[in-house]
PDB file of N, CA, C and O in Angstrom:
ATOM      1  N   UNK A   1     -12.721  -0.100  -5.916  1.00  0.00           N
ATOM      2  CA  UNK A   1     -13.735   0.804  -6.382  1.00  0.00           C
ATOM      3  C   UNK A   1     -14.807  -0.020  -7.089  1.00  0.00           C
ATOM      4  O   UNK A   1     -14.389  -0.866  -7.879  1.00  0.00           O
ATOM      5  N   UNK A   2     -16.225   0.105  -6.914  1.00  0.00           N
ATOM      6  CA  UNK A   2     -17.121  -0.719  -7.493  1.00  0.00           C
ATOM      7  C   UNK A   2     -17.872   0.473  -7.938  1.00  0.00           C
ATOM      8  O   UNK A   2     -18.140   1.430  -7.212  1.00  0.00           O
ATOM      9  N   UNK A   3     -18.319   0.299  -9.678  1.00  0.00           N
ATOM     10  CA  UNK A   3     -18.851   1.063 -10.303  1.00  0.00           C
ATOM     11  C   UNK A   3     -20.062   0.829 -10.551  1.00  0.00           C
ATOM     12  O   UNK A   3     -20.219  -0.376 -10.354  1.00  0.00           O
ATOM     13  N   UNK A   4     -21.443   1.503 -11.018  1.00  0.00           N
ATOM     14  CA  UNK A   4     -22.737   1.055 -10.757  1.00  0.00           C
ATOM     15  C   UNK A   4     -23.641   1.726 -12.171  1.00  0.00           C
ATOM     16  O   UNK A   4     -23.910   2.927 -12.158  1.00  0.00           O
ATOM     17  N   UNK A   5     -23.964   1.066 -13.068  1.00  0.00           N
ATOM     18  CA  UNK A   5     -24.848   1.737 -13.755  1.00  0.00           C
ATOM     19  C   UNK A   5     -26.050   1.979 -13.538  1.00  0.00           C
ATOM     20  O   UNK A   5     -26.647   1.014 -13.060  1.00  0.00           O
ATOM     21  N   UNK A   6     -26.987   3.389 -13.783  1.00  0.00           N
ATOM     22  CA  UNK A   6     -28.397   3.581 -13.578  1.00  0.00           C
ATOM     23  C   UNK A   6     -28.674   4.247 -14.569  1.00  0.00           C
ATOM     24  O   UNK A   6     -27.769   4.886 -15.106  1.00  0.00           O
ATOM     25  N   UNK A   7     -29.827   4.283 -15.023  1.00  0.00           N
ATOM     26  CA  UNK A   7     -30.516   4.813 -16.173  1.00  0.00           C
ATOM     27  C   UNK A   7     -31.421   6.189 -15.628  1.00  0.00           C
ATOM     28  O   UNK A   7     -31.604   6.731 -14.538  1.00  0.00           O
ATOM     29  N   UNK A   8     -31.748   6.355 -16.659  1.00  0.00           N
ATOM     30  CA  UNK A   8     -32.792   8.116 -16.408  1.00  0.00           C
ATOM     31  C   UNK A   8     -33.619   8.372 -15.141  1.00  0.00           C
ATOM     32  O   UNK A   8     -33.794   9.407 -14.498  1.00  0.00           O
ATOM     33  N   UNK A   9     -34.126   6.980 -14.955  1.00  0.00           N
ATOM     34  CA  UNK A   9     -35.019   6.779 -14.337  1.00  0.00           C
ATOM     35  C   UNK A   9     -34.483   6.484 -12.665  1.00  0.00           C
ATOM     36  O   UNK A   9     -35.139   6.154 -11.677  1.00  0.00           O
ATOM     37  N   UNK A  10     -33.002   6.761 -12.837  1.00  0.00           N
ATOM     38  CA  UNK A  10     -32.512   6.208 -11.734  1.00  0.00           C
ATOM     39  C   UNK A  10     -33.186   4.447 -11.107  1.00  0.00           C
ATOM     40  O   UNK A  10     -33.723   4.091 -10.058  1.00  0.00           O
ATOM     41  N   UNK A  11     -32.841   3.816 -12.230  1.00  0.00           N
ATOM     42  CA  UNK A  11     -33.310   2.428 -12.306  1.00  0.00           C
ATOM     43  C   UNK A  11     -31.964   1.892 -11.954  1.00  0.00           C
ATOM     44  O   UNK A  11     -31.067   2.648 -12.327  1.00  0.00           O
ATOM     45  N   UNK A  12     -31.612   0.965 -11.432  1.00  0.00           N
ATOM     46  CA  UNK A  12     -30.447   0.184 -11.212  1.00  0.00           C
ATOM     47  C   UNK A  12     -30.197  -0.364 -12.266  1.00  0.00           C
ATOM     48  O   UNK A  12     -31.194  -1.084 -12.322  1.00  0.00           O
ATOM     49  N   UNK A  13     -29.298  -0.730 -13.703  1.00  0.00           N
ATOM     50  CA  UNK A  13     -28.938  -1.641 -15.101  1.00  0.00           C
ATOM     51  C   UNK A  13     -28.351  -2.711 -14.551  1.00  0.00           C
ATOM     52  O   UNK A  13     -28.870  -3.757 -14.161  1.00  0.00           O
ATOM     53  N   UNK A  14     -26.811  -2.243 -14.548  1.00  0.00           N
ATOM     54  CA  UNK A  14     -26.152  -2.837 -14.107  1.00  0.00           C
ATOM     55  C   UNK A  14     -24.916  -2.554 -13.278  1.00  0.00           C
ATOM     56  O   UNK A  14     -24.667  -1.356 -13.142  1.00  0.00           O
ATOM     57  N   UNK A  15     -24.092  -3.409 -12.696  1.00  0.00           N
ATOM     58  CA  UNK A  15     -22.504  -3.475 -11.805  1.00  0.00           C
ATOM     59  C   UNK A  15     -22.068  -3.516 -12.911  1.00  0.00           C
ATOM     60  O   UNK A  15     -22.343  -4.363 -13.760  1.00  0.00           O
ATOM     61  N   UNK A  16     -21.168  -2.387 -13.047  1.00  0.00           N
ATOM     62  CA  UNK A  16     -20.055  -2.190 -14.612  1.00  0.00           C
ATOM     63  C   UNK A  16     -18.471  -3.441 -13.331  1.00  0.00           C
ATOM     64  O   UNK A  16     -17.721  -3.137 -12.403  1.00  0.00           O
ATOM     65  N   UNK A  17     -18.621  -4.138 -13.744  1.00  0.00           N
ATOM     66  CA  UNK A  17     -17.448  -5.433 -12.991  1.00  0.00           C
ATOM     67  C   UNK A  17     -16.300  -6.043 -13.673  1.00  0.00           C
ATOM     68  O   UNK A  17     -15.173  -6.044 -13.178  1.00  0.00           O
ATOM     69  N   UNK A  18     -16.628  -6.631 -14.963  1.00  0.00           N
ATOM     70  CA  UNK A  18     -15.773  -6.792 -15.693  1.00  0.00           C
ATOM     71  C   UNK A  18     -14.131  -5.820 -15.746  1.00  0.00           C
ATOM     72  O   UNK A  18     -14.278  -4.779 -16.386  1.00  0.00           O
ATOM     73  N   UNK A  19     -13.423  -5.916 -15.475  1.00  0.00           N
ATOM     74  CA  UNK A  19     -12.463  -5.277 -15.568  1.00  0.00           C
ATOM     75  C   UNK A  19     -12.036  -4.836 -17.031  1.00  0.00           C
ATOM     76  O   UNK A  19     -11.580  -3.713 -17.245  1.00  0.00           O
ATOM     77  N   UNK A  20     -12.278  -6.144 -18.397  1.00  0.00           N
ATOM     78  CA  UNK A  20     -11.481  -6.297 -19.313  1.00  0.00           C
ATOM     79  C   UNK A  20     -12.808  -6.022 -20.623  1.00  0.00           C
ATOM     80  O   UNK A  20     -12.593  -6.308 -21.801  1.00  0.00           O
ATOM     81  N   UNK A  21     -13.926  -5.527 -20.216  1.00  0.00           N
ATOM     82  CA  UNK A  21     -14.979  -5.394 -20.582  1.00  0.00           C
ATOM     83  C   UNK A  21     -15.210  -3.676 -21.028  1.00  0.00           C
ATOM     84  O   UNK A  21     -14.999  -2.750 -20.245  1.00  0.00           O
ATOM     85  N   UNK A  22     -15.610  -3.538 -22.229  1.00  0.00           N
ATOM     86  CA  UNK A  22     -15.775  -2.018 -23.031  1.00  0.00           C
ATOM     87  C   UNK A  22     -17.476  -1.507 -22.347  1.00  0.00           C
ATOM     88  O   UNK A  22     -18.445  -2.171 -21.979  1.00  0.00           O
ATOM     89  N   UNK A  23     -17.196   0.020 -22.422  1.00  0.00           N
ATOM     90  CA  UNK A  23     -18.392   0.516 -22.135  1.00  0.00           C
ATOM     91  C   UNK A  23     -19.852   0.083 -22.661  1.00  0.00           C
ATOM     92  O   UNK A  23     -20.925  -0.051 -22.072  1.00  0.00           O
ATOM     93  N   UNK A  24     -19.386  -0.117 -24.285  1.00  0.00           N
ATOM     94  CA  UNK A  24     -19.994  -0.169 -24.971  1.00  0.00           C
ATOM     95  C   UNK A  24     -21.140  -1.392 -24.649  1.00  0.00           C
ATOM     96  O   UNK A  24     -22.361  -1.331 -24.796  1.00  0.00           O
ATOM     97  N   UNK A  25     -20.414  -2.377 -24.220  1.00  0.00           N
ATOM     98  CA  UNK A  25     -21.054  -4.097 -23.857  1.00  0.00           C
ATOM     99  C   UNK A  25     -21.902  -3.847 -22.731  1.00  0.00           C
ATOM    100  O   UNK A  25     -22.487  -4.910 -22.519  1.00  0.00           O
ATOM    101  N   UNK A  26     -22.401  -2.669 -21.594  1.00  0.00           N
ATOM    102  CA  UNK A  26     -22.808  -2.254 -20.969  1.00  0.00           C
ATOM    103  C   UNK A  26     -24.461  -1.908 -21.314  1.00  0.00           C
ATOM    104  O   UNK A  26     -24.392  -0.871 -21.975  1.00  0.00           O
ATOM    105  N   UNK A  27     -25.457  -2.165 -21.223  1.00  0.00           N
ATOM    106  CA  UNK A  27     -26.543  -1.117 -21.526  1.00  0.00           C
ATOM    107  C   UNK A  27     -26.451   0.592 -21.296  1.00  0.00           C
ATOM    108  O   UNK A  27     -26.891   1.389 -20.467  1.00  0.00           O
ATOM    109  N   UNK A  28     -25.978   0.630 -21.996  1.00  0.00           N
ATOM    110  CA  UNK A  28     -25.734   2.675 -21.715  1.00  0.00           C
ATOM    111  C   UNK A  28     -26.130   3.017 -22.572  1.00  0.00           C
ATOM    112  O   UNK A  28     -25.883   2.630 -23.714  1.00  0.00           O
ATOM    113  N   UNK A  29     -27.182   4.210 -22.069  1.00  0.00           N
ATOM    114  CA  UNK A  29     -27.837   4.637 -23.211  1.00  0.00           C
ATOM    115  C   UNK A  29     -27.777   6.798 -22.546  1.00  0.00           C
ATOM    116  O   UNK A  29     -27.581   7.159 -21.386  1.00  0.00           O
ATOM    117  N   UNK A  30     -27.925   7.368 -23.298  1.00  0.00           N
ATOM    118  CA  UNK A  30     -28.156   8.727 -23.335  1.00  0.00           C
ATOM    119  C   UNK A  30     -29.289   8.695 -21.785  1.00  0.00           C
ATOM    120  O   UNK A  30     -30.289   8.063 -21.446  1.00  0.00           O
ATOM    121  N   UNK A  31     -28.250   9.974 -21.075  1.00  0.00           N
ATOM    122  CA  UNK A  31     -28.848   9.901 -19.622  1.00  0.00           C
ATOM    123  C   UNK A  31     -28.481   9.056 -18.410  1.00  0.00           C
ATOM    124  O   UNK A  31     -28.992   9.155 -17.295  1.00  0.00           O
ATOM    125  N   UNK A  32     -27.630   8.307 -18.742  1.00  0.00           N
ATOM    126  CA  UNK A  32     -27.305   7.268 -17.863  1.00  0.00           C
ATOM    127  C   UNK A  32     -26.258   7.948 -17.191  1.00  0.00           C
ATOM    128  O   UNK A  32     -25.849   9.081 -17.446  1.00  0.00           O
ATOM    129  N   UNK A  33     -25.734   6.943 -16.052  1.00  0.00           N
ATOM    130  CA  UNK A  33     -25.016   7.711 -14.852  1.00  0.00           C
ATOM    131  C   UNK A  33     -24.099   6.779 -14.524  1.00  0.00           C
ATOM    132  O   UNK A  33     -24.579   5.648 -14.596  1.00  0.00           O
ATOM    133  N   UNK A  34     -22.864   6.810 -14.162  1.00  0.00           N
ATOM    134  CA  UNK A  34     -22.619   5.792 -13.324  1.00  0.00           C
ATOM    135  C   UNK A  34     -21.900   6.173 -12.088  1.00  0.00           C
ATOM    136  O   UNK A  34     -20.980   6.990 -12.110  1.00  0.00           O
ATOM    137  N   UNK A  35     -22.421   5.430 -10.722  1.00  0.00           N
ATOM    138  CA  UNK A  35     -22.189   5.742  -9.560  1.00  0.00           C
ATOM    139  C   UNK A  35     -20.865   4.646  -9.066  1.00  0.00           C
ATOM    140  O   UNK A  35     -20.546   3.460  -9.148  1.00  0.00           O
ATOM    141  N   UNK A  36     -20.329   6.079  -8.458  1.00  0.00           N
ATOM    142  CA  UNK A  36     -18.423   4.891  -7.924  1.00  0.00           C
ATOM    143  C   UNK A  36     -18.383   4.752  -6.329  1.00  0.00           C
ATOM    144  O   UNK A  36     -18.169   5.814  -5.743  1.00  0.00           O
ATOM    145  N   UNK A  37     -18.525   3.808  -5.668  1.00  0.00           N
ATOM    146  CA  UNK A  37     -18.442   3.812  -4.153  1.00  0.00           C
ATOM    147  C   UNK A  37     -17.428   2.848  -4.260  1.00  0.00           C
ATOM    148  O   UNK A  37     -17.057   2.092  -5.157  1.00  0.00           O
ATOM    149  N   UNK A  38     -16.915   3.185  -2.559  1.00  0.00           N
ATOM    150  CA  UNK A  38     -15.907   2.446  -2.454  1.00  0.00           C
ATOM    151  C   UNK A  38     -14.870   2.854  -2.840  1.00  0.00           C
ATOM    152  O   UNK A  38     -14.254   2.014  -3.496  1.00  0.00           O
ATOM    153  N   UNK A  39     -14.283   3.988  -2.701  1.00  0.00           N
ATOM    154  CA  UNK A  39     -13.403   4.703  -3.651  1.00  0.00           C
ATOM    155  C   UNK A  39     -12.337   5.025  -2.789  1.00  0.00           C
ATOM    156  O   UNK A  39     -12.521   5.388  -1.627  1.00  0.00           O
ATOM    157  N   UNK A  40     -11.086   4.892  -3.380  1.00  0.00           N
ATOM    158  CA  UNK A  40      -9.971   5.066  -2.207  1.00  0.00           C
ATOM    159  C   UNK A  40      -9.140   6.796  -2.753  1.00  0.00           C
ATOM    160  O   UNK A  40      -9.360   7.230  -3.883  1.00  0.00           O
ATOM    161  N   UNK A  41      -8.434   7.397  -1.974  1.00  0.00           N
ATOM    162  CA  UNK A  41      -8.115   8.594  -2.146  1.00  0.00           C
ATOM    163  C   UNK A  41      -7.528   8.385  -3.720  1.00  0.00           C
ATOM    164  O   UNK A  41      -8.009   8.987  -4.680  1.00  0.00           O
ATOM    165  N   UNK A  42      -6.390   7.415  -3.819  1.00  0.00           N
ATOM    166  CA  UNK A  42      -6.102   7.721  -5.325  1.00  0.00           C
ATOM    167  C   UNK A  42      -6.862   7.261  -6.576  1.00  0.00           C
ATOM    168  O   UNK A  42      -6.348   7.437  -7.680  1.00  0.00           O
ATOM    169  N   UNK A  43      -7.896   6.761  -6.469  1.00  0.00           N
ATOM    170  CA  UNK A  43      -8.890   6.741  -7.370  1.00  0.00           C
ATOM    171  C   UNK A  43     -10.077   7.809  -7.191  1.00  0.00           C
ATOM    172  O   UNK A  43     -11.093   7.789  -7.886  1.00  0.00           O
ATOM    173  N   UNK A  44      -9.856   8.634  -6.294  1.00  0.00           N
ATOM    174  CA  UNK A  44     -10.549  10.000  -6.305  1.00  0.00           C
ATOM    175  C   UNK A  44      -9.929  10.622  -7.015  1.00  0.00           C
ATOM    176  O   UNK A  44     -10.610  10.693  -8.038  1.00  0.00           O
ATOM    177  N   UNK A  45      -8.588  11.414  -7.227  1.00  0.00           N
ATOM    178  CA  UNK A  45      -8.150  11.679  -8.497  1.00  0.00           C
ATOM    179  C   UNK A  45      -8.257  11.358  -9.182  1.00  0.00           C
ATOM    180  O   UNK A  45      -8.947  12.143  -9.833  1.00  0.00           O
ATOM    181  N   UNK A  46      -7.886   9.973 -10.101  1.00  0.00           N
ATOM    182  CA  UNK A  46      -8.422   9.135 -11.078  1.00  0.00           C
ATOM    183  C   UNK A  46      -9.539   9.992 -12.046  1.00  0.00           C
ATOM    184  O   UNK A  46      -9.398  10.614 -13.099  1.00  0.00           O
ATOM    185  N   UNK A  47     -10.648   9.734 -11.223  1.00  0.00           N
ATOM    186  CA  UNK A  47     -11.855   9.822 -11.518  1.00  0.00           C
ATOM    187  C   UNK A  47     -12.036  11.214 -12.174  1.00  0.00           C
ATOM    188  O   UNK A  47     -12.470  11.484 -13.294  1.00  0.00           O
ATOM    189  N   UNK A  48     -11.431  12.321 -10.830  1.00  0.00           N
ATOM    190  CA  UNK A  48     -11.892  13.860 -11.221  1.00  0.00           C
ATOM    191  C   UNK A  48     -10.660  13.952 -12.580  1.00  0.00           C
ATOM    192  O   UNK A  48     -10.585  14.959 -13.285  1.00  0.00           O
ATOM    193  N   UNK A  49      -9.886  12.911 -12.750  1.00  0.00           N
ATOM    194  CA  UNK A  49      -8.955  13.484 -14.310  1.00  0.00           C
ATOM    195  C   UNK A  49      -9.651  13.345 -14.897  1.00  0.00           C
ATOM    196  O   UNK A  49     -10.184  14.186 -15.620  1.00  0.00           O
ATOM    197  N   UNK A  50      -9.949  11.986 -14.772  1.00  0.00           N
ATOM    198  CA  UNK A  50     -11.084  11.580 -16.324  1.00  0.00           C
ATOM    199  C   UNK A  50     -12.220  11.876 -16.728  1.00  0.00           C
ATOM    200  O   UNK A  50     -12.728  11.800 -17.846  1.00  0.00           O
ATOM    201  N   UNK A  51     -12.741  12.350 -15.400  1.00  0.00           N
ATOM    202  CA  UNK A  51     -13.989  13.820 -15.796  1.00  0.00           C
ATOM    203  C   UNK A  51     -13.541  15.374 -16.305  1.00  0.00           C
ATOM    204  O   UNK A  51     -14.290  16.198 -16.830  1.00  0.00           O
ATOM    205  N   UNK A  52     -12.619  15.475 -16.107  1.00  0.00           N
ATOM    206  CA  UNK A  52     -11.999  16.541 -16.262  1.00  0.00           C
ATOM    207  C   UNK A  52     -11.805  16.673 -18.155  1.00  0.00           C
ATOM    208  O   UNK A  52     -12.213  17.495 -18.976  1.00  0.00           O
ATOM    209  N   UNK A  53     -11.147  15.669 -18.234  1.00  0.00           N
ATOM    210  CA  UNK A  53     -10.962  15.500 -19.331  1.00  0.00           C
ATOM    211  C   UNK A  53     -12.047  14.805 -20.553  1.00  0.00           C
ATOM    212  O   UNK A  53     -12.047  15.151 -21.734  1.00  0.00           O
ATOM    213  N   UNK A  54     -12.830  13.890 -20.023  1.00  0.00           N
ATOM    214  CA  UNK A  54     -14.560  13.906 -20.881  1.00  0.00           C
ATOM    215  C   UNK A  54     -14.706  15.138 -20.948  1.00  0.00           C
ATOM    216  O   UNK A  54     -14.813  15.604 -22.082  1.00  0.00           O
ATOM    217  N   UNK A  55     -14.764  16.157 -19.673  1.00  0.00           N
ATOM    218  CA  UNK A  55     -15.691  17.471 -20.545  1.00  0.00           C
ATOM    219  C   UNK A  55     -14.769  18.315 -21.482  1.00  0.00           C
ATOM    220  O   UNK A  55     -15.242  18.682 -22.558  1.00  0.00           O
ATOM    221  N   UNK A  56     -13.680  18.597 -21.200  1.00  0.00           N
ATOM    222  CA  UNK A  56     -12.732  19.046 -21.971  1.00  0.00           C
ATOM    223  C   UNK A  56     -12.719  18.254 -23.532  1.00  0.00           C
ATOM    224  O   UNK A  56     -12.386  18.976 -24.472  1.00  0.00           O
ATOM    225  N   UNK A  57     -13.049  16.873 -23.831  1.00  0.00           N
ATOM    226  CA  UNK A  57     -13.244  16.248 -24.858  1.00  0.00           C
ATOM    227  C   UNK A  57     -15.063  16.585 -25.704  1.00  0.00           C
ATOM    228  O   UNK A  57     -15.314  16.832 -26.884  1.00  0.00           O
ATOM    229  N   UNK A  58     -15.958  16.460 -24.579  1.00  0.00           N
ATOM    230  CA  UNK A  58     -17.226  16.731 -25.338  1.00  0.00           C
ATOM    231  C   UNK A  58     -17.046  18.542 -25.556  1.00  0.00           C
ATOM    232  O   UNK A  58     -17.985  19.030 -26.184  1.00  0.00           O
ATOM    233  N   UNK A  59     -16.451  19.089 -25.310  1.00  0.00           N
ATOM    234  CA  UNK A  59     -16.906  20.674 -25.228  1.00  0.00           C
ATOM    235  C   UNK A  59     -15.910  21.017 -26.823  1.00  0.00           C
ATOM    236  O   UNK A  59     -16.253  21.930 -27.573  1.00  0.00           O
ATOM    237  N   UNK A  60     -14.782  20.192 -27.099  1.00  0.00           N
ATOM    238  CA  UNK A  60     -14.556  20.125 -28.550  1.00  0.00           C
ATOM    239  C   UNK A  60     -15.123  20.057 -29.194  1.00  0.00           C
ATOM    240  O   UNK A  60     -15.248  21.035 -29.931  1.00  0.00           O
ATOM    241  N   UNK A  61     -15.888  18.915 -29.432  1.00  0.00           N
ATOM    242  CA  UNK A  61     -16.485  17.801 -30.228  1.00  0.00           C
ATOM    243  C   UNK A  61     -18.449  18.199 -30.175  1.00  0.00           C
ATOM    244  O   UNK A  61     -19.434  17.630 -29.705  1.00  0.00           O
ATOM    245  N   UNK A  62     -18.172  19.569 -31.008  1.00  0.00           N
ATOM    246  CA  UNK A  62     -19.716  20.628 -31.382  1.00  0.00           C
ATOM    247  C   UNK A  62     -20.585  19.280 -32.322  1.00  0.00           C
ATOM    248  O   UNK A  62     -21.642  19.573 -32.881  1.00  0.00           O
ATOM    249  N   UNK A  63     -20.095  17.991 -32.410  1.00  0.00           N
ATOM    250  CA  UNK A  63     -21.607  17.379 -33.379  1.00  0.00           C
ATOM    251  C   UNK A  63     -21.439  15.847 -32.774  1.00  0.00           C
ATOM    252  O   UNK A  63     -21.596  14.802 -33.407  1.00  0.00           O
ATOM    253  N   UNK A  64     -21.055  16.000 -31.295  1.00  0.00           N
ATOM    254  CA  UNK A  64     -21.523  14.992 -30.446  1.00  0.00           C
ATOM    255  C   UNK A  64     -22.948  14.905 -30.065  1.00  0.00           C
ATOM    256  O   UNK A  64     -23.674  15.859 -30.346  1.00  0.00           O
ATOM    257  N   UNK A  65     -23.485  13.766 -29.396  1.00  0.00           N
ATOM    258  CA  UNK A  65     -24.684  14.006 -28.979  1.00  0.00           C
ATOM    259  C   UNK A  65     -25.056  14.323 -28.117  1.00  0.00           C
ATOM    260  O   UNK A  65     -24.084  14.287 -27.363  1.00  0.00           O
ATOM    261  N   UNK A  66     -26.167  14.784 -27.383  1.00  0.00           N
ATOM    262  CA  UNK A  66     -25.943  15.625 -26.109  1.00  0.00           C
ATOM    263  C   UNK A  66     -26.144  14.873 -25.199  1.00  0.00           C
ATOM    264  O   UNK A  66     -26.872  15.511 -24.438  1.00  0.00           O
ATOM    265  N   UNK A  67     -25.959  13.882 -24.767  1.00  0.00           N
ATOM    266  CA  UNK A  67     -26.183  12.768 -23.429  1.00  0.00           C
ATOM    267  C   UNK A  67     -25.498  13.253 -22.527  1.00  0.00           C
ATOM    268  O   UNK A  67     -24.599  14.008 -22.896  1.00  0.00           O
ATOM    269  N   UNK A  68     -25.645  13.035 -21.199  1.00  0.00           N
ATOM    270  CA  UNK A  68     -24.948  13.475 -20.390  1.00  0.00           C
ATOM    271  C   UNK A  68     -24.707  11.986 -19.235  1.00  0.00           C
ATOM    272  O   UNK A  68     -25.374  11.047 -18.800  1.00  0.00           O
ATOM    273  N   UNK A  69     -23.045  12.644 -19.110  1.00  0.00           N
ATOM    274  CA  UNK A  69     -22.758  11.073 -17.678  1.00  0.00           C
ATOM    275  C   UNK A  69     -22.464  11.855 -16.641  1.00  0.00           C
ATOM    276  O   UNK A  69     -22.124  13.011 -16.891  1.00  0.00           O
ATOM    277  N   UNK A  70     -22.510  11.543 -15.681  1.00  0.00           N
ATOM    278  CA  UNK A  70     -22.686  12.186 -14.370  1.00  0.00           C
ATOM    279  C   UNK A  70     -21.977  11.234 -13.438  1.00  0.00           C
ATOM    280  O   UNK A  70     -22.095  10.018 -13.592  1.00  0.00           O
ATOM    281  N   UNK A  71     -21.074  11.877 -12.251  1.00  0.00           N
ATOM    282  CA  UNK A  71     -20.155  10.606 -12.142  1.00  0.00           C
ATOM    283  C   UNK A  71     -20.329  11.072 -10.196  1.00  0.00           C
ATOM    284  O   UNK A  71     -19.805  12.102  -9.773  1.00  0.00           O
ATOM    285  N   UNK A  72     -21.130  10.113  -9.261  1.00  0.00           N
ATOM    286  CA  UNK A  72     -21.034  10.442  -8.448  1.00  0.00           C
ATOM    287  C   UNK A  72     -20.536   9.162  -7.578  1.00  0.00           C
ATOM    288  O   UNK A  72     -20.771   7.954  -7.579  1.00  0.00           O
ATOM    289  N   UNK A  73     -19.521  10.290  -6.646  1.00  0.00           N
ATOM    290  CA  UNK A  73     -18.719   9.622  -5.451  1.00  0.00           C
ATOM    291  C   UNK A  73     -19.085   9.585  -4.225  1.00  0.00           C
ATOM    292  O   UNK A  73     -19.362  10.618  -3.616  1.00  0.00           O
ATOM    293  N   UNK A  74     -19.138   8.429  -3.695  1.00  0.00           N
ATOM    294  CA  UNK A  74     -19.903   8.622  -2.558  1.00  0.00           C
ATOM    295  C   UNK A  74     -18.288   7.640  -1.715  1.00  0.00           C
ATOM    296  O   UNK A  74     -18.265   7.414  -0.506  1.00  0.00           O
TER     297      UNK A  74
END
């Protein structure tokens, strides 16, 4: 699975690659996206858990900020 960061602008940032590497060390900023190709059936689950569960986590959490990640599979 190769993951892809883009910004608002749908600008290319960066290849999130690092395996052992935090989001954070990433340029991500409010609005950003990251796109997953290359994706094999069991990292299609994967993915829809851990989206599943971000929104289930931001929809708690009333004095988060409102950025939004958007997670598309191609």
């Amino acid at each position: 699975m190769e993951l892809e960061l883009y910004g608002v602008d749908d600008k290319f940032y960066s290849k999130l690659d690092q395996e052992d590497a935090l989001l954070g060390s990433y340029p991500v900023d409010d609005g950003c996206r990251i796109h997953v190709s290359q994706i094999s059936s069991l990292a299609t689950g994967l993915v829809s858990a851990m989206m599943s569960h971000w929104g289930k986590m931001m929809a708690g959490n009333k004095n988060s900020h409102s950025g939004v990640c958007a997670c598309v599979c191609v």
